[in-house]
One Martini backbone bead per residue (centre of mass of N, CA, C, O) as a GRO file, in nm:
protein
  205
    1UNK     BB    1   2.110  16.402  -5.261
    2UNK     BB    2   2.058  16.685  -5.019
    3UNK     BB    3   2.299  16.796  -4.758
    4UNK     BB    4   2.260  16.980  -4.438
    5UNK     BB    5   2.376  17.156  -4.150
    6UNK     BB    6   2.345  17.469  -4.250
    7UNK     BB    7   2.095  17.427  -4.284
    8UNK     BB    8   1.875  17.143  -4.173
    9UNK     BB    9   1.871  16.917  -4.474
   10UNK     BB   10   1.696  16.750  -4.689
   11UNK     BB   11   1.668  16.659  -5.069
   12UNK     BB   12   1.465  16.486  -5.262
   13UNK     BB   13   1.542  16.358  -5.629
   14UNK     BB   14   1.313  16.396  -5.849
   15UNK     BB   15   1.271  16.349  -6.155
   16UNK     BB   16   1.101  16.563  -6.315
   17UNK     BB   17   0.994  16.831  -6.089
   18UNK     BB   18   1.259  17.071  -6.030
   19UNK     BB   19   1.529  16.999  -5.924
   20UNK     BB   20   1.753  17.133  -6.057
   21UNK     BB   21   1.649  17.460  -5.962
   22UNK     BB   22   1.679  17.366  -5.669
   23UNK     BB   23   1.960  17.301  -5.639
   24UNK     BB   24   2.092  17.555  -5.746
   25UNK     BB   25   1.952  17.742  -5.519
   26UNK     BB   26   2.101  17.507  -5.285
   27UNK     BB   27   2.436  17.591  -5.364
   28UNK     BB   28   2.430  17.889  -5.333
   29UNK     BB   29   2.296  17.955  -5.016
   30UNK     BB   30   2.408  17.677  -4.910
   31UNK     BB   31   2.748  17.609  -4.841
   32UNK     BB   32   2.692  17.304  -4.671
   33UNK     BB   33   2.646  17.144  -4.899
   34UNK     BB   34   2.573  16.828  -5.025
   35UNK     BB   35   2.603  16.481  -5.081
   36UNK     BB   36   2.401  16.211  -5.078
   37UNK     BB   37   2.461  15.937  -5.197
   38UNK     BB   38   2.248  15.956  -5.481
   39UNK     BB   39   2.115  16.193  -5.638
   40UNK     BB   40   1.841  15.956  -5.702
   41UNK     BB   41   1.768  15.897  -5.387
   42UNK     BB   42   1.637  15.777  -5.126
   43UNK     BB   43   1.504  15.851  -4.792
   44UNK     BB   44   1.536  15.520  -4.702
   45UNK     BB   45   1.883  15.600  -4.749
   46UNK     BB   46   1.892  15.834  -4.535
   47UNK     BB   47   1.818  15.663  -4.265
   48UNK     BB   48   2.031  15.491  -4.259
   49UNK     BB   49   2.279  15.672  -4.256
   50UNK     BB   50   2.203  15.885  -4.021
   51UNK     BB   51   1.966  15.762  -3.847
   52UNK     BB   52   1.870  15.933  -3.542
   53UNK     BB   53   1.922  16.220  -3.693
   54UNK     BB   54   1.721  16.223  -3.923
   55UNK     BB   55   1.459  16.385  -3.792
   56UNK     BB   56   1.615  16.668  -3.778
   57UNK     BB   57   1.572  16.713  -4.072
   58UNK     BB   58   1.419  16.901  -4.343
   59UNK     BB   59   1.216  16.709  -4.546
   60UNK     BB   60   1.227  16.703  -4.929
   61UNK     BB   61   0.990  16.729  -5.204
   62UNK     BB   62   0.899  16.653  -5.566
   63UNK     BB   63   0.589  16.599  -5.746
   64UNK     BB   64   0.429  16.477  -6.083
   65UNK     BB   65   0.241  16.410  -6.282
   66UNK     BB   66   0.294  16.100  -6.465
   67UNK     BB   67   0.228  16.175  -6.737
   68UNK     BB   68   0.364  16.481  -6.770
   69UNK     BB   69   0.672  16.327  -6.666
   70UNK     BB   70   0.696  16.142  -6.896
   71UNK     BB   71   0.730  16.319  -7.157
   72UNK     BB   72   0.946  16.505  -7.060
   73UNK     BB   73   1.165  16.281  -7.023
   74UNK     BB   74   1.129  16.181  -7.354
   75UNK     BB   75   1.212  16.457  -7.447
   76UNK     BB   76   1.471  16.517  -7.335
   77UNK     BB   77   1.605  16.304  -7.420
   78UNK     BB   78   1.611  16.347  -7.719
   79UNK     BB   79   1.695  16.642  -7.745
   80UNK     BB   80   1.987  16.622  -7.610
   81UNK     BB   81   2.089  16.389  -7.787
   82UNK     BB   82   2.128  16.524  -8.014
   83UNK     BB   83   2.496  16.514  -8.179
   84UNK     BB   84   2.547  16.279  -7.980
   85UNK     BB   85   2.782  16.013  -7.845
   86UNK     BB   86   2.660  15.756  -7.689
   87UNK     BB   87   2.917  15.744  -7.474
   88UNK     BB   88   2.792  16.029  -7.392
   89UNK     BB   89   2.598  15.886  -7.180
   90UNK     BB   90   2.393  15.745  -7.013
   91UNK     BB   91   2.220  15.485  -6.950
   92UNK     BB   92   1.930  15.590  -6.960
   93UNK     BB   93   1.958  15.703  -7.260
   94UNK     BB   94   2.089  15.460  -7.388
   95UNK     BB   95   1.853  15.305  -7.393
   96UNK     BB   96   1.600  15.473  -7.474
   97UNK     BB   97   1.758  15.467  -7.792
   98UNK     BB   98   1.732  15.151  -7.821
   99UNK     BB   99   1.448  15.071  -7.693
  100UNK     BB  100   1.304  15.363  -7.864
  101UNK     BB  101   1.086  15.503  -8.141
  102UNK     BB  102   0.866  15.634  -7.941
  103UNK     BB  103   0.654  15.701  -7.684
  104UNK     BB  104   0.490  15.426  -7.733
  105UNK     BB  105   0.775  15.246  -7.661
  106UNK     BB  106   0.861  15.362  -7.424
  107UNK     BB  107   0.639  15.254  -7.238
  108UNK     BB  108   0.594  14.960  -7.325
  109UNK     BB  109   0.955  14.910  -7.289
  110UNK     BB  110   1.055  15.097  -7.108
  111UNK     BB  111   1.093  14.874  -6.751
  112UNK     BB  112   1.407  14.876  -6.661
  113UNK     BB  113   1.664  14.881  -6.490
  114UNK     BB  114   1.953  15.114  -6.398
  115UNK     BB  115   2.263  15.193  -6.415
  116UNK     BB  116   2.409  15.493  -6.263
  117UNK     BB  117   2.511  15.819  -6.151
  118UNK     BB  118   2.261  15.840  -5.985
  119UNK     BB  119   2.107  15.582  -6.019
  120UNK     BB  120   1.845  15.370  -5.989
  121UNK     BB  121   1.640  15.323  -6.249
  122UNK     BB  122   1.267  15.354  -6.352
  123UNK     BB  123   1.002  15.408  -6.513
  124UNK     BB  124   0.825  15.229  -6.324
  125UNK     BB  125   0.878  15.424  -6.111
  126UNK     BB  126   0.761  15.576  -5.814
  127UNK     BB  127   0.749  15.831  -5.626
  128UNK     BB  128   0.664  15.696  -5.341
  129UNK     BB  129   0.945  15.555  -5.298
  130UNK     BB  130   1.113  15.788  -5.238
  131UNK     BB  131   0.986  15.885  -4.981
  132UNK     BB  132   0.930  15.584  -4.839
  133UNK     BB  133   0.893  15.321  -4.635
  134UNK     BB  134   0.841  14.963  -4.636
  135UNK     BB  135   0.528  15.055  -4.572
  136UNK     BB  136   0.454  15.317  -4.727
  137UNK     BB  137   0.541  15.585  -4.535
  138UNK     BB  138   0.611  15.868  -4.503
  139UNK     BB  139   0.945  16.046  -4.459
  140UNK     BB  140   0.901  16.320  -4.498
  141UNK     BB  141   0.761  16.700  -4.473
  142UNK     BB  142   0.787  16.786  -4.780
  143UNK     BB  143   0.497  16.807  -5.056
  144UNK     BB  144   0.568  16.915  -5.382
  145UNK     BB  145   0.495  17.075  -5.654
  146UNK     BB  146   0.493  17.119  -6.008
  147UNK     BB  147   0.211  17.278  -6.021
  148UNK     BB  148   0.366  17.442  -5.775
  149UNK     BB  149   0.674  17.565  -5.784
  150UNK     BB  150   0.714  17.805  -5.677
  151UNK     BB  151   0.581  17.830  -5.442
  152UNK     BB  152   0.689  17.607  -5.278
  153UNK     BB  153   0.984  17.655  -5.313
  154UNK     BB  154   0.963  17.962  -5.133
  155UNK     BB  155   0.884  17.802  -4.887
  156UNK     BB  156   1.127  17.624  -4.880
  157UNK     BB  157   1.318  17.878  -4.843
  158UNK     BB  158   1.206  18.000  -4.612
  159UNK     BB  159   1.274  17.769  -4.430
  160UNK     BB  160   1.591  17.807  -4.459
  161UNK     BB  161   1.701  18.102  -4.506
  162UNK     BB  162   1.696  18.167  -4.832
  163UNK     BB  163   1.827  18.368  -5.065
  164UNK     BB  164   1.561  18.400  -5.278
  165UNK     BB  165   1.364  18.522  -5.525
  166UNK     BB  166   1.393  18.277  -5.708
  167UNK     BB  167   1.342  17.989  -5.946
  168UNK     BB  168   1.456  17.916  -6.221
  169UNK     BB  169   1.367  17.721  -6.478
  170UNK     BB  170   1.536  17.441  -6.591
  171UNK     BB  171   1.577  17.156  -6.767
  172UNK     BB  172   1.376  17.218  -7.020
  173UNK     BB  173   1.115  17.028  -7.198
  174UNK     BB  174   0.991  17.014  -7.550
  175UNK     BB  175   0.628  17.032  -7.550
  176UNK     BB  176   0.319  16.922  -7.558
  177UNK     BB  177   0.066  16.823  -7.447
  178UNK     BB  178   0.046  16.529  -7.287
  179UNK     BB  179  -0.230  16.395  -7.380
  180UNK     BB  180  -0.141  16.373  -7.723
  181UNK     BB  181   0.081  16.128  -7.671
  182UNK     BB  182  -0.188  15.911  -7.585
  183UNK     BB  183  -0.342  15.634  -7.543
  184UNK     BB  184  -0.545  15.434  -7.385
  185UNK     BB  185  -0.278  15.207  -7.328
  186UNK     BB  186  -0.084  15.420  -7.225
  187UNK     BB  187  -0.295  15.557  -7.010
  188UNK     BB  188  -0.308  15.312  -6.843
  189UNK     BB  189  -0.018  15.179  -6.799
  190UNK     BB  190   0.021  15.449  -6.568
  191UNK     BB  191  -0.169  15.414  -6.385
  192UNK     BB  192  -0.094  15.158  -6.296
  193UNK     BB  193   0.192  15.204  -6.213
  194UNK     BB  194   0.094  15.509  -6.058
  195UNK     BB  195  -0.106  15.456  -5.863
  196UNK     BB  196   0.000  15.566  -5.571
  197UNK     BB  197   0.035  15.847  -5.678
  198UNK     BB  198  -0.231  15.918  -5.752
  199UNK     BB  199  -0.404  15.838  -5.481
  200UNK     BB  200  -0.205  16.031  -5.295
  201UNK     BB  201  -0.239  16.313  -5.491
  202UNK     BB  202  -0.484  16.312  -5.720
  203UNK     BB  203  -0.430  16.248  -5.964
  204UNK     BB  204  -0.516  16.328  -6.343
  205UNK     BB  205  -0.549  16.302  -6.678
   0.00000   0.00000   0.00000
């Protein structure tokens, strides 16, 4: 998570939603930015830590759809870590070069959480775990979508009085579209887990 004093804003980093490119134009335009917690950890760990103060900050997050996230991951992985060497992986990728060798094997297997420096991860998390507190409440002030990623980004970046002019989006994975990665027991089994998800925000496969 990313948090400033001035301007005041906590930035709840879910991974592929579009994080790395608003990270990285809220470190260029806000000085006084830095890490709180583990960069994608929850808000109700910044709610803990913050304490009373917490309520004063503009708190945001991006979230995607569920389906066309997990493809998005798993093409990242692939991708990025081909001609590394494994020990020069996080953990969370070298789980899943162990442990899937297709994206089918990917949902299926790759169920654990891990512990990296990122912080605690884990395929089957949904994304309002990031944002709510303990009884299920939304505890950010706004949640941008990453199928709206320019609009949404622009919003914020207005809000917060920083300067740019666009968000050019980086860690961008290569593939195709999402639904023809999907089985029916996979696309399935993304429903259950991230029931939660698709509910809240109305996604649909």
């Amino acid at each position: 998570m990313l948090i400033s004093q001035r301007p005041r804003f906590l930035f709840v980093h879910i991974q592929k939603t579009g994080g790395t490119s608003l990270e990285k134009v809220l470190r260029a335009a806000c000085p006084q930015v830095q890490q709180i917690g583990c960069r994608h950890d929850y808000a109700s760990t910044a709610c803990k830590i913050l304490g009373p103060d917490y309520p004063d900050y503009f708190k945001f997050a991006f979230v995607r759809n569920p389906w066309d996230r997990l493809v998005s991951w798993y093409s990242m992985i692939v991708q990025y870590s081909q001609g590394k060497p494994r020990k020069k992986l996080n953990g969370l990728w070298q789980y899943v070069l162990d442990t899937a060798s297709s994206f089918e094997e990917f949902i299926l297997y790759c169920t654990e959480a891990v512990d990296d420096e990122g912080g605690r991860k884990s395929f089957v998390f949904d994304q309002s775990t990031y944002i709510t507190d303990n009884g299920g409440s939304i505890i950010v002030d706004f949640i941008g979508r990453y199928e709206n990623f320019a609009r949404d980004a622009r919003y914020v970046l207005d809000r917060l009085g920083a300067p740019a002019d666009d968000v050019p989006q980086v860690n961008r994975s290569v593939h195709d579209g999402y639904r023809q990665y999907y089985t029916e027991r996979t696309r399935q089994l993304v429903a259950e887990r991230y029931h939660r998800d698709i509910e809240r925000f109305g996604y649909r496969f």
